[in-house]
Backbone as CSV, one residue per row, in Angstrom:
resi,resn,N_x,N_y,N_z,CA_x,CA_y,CA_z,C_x,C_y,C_z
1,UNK,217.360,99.742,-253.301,218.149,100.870,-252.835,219.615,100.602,-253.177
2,UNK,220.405,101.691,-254.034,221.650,101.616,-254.044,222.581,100.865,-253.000
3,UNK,223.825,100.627,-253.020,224.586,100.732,-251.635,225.052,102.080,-251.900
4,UNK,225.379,102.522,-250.485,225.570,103.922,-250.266,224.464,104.598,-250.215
5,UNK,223.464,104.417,-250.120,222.647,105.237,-250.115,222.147,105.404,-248.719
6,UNK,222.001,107.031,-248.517,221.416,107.316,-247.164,220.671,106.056,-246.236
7,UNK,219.652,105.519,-246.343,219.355,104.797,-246.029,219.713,103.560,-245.231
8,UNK,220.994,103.123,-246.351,221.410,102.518,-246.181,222.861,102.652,-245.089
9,UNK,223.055,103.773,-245.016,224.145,103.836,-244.000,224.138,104.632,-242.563
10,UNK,222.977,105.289,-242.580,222.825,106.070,-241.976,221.087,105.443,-240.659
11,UNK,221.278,105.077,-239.368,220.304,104.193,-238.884,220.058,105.160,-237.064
12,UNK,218.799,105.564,-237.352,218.425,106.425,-236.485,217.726,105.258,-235.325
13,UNK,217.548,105.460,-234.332,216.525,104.792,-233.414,216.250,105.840,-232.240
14,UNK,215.019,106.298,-231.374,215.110,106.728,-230.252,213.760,106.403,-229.970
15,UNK,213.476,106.310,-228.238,212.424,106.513,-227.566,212.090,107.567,-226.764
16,UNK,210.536,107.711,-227.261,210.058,109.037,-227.123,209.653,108.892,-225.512
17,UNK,209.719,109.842,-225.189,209.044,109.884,-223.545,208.902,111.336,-223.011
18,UNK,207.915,111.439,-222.321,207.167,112.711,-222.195,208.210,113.402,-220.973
19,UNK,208.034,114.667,-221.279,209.218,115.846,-220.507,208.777,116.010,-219.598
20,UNK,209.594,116.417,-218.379,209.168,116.306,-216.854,209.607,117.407,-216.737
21,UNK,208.922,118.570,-216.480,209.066,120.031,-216.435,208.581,120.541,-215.091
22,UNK,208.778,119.696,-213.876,208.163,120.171,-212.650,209.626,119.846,-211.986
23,UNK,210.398,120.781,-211.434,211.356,120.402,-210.960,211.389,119.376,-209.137
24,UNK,210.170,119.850,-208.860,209.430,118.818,-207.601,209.185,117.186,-208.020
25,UNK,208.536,116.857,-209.127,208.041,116.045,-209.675,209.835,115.469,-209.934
26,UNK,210.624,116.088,-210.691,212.197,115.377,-211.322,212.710,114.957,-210.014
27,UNK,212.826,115.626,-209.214,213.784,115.618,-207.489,213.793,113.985,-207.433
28,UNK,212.454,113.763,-207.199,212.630,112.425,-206.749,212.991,111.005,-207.384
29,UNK,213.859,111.611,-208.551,214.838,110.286,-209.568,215.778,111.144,-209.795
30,UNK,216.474,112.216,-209.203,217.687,112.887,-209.311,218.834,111.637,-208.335
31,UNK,219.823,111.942,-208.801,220.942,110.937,-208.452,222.147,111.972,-208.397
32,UNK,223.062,111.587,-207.634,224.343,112.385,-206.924,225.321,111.558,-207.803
33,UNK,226.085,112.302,-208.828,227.180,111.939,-209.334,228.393,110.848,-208.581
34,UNK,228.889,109.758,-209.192,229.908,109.843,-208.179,231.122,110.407,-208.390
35,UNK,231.024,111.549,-209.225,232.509,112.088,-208.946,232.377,113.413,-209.846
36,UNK,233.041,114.848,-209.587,232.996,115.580,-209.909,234.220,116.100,-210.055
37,UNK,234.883,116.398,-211.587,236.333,116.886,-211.818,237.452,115.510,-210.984
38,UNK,237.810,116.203,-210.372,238.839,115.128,-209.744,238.693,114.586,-208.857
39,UNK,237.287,115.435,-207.730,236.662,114.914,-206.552,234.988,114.077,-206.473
40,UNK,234.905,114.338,-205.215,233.469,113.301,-204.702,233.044,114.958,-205.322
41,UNK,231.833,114.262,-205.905,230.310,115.387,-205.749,229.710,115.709,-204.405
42,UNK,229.839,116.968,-204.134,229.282,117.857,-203.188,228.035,118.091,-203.129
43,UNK,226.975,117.575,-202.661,225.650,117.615,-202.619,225.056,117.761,-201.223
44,UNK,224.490,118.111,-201.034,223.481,118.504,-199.381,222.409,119.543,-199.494
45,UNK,221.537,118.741,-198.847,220.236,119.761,-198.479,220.149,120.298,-197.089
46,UNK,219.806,121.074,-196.584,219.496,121.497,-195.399,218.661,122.862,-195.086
47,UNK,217.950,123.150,-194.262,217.482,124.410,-193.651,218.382,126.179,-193.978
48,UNK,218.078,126.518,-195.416,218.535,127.664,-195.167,218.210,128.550,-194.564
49,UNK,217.060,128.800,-194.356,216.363,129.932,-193.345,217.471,129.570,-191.911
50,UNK,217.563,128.427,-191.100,217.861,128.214,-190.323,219.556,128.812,-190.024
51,UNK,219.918,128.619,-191.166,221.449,128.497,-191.789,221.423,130.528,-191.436
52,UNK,220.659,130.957,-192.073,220.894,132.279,-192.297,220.795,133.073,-190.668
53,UNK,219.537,132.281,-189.771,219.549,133.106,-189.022,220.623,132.746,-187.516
54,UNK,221.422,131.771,-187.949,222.204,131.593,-187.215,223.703,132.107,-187.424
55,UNK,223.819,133.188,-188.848,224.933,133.235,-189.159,225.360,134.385,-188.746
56,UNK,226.769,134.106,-188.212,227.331,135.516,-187.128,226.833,136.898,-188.724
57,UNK,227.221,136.566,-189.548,227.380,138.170,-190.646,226.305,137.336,-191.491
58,UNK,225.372,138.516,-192.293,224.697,138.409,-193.388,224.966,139.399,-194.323
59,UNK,225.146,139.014,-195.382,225.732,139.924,-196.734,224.361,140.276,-197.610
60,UNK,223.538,141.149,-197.886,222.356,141.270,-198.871,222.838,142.048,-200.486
61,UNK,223.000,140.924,-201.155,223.389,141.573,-202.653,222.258,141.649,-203.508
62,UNK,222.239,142.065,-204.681,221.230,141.628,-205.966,222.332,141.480,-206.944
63,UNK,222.238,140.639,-208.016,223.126,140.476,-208.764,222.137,140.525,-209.774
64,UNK,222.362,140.975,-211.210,222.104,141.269,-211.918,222.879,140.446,-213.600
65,UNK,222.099,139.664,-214.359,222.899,139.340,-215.887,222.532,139.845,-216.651
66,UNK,223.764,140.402,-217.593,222.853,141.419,-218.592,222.150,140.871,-219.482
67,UNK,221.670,141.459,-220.793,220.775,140.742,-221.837,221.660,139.695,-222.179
68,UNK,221.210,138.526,-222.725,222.093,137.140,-223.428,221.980,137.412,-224.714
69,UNK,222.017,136.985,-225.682,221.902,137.223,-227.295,221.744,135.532,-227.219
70,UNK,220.875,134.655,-227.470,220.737,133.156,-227.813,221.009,132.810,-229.597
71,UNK,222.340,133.052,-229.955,222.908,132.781,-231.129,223.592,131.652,-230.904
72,UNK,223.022,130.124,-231.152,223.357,129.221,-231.325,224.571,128.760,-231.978
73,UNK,225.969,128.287,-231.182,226.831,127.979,-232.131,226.722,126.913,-233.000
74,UNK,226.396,126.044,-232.954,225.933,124.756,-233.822,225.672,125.003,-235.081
75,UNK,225.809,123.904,-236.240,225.503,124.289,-237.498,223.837,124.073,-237.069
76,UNK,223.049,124.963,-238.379,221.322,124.718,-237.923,221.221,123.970,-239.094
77,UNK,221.928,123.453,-240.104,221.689,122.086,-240.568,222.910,121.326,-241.448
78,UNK,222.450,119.582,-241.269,223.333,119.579,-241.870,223.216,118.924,-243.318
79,UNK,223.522,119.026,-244.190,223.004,118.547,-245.492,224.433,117.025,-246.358
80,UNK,223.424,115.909,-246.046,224.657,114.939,-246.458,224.206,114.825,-248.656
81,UNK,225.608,115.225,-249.225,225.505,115.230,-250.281,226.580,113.953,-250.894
82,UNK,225.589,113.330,-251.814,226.847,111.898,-252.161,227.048,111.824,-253.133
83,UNK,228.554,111.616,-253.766,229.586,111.446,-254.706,229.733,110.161,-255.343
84,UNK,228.983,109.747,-256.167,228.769,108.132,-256.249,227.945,107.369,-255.022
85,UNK,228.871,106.158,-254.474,228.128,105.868,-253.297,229.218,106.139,-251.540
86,UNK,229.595,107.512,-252.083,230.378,107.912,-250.687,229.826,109.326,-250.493
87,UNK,229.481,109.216,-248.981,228.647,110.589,-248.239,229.660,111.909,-248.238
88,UNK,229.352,112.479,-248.618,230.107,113.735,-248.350,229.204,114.840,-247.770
89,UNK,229.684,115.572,-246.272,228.308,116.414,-245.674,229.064,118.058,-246.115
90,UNK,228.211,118.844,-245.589,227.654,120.005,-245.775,226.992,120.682,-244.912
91,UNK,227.733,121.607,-243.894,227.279,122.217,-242.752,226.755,123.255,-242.918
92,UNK,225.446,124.079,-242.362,224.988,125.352,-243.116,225.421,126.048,-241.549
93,UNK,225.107,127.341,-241.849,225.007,128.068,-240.506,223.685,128.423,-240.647
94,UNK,223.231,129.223,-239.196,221.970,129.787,-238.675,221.599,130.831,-239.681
């Protein structure tokens, strides 16, 4: 293999591990930041039913988001093209 060559400069590694798509199942290895912006992270669980029916005023809204459009800003690829043995890339759009 050349030097410069993709291969050669470019060194991927990751471990694969299966997706946890039960948000019950995640809860119990969730962890509380220690710090959020400039402060402590605000976290608490408690009884909302309880919360609600003890509250002097109740407000009933529906809120509504309109359609999203999911147009990815990111390049959707990127293409490394080389000049001798120096990488030069190449961003495409979607």
């Amino acid at each position: 293999m050349p030097p410069g060559a993709p291969e050669a400069v470019v060194r991927v590694t990751y471990a694969a591990d299966d997706a946890v798509l039960d948000f019950d199942a995640a809860s119990g290895s969730a962890s509380t930041p220690p710090k959020f912006g400039k402060g402590k992270a605000d976290t608490m669980q408690d009884d909302v039913e309880a919360a609600l029916r003890a509250a002097g005023t109740r407000i009933g809204a529906t809120y509504e988001t309109p359609m999203v459009h999911h147009n990815p800003m990111e390049p959707h690829a990127t293409i490394a093209v080389w000049d001798g043995d120096q990488p030069r890339d190449r961003q495409t759009g979607a």
